[in-house]
C-alpha positions in Angstrom: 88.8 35.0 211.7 89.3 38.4 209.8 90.1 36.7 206.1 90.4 38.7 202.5 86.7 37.7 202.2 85.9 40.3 205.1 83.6 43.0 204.2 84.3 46.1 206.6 81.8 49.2 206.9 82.5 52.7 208.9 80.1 54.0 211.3 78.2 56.2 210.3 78.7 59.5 212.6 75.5 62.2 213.8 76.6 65.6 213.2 76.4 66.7 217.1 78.6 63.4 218.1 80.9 64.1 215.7 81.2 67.7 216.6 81.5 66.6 220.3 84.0 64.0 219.8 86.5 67.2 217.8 86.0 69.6 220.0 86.5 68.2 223.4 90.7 67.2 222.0 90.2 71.2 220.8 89.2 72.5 224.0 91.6 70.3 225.9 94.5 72.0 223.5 93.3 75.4 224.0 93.2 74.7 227.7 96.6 73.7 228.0 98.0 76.6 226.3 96.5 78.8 228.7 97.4 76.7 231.8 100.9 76.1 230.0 101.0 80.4 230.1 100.1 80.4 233.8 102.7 78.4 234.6 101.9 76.6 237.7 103.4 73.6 238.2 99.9 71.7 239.4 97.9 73.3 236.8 100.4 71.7 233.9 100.4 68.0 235.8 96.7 68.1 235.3 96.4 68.8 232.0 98.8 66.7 230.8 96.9 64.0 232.5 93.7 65.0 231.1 95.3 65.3 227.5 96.7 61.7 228.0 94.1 60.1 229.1 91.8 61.7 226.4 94.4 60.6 223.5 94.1 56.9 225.4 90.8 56.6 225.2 90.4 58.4 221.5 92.8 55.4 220.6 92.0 52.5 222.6 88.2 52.7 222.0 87.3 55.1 219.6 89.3 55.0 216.6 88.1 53.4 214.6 84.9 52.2 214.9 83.5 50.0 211.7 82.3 46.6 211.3 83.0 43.3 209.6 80.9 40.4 207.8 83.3 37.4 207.2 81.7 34.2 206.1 81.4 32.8 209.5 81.3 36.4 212.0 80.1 40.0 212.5 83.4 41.5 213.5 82.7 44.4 215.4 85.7 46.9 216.3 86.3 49.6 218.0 89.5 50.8 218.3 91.7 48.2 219.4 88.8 46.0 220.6 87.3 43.1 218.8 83.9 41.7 219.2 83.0 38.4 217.4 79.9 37.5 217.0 79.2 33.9 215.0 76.8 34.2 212.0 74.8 30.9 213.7 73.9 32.6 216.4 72.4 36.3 215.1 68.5 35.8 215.7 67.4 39.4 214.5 68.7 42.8 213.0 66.4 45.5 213.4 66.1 49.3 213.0 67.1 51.1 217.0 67.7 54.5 218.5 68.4 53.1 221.5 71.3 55.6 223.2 73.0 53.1 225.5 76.5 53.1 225.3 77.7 50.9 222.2 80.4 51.2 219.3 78.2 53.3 217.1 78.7 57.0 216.0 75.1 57.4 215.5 71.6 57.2 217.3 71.0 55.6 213.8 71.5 52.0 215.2 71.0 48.3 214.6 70.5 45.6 216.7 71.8 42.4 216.3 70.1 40.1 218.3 71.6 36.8 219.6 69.3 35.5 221.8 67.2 36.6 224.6 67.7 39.4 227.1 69.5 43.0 226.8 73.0 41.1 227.1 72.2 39.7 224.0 72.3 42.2 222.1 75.0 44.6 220.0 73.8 47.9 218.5 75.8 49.2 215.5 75.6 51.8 212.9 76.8 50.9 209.9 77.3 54.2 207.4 76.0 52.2 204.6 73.1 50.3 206.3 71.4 48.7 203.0 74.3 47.5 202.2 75.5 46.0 205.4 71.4 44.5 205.8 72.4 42.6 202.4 75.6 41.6 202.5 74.7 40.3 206.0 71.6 38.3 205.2 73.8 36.4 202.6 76.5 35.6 205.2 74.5 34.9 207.9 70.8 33.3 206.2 68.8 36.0 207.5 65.8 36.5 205.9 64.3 40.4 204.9 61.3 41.3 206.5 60.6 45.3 205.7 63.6 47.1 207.3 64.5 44.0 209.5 66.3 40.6 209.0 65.3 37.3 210.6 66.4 34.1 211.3 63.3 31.5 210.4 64.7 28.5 209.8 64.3 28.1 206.1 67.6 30.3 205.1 71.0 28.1 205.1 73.0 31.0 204.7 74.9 31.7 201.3 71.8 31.8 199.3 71.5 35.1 197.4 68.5 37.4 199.1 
């Protein structure tokens, strides 16, 4: 449960995506303008569509993206979904460029592990990843290994890193 103790971090965002994700809502504007000029009735249905449906995703699943470390959860949102994951059950962090869809900004991921299997898995990109690595070996009792975290067995969580 989100609580006052929740520590959030942004996303941090690639150049190219961000510059992507501004000028497609740009282009889109432009476009209608033009088709708004033209004046045929088709042509003005259309792009309204397309400009709704690109405002409803923009705020449905893109804005914003960042992530939580309560005492118990990784909270990760993107727009207005929530993803929880329990502390108990992270296995591994570690560095990933992996480019499969996931609520991250940048190809400068990480993935939290929570058991075995690519289902089991949540890649993030936390704008401040030292940060976030510390704050969530603390939470969770992850122990640092290099640029990794790790669950071994020893860590009880709460017990400073």
């Amino acid at each position: 449960m989100e609580s006052a103790a929740t520590v959030w971090f942004r996303s941090k965002v690639d150049w190219w995506l961000g510059l992507l994700l501004v000028l497609l809502p740009v282009l889109l504007v432009v476009n209608a303008y033009a088709v708004l000029q033209g004046g045929v009735r088709e042509d003005v249905v259309a792009m309204v569509f397309a400009l709704a449906l690109t405002a409803a995703i923009y705020g449905l699943l893109l804005v914003p993206v960042r992530y939580g470390v309560a005492p118990d959860e990784l909270i990760v949102r993107f727009g207005v979904v929530r993803q929880r994951i329990a502390l108990s059950d992270i296995t591994e962090v570690h560095p990933s460029r992996n480019p499969l869809s996931s609520p991250a900004f940048s190809l400068d991921r990480l993935a939290i592990r929570t058991g075995r299997g690519a289902l089991r898995q949540t890649l993030i990109s936390p704008a401040d990843r030292e940060t976030f690595l510390v704050t969530l070996a603390f939470h969770a009792g992850l122990e640092r290994e290099g640029d990794r975290l790790v669950r071994t067995g020893r860590a009880s969580g709460n017990e400073p890193v």
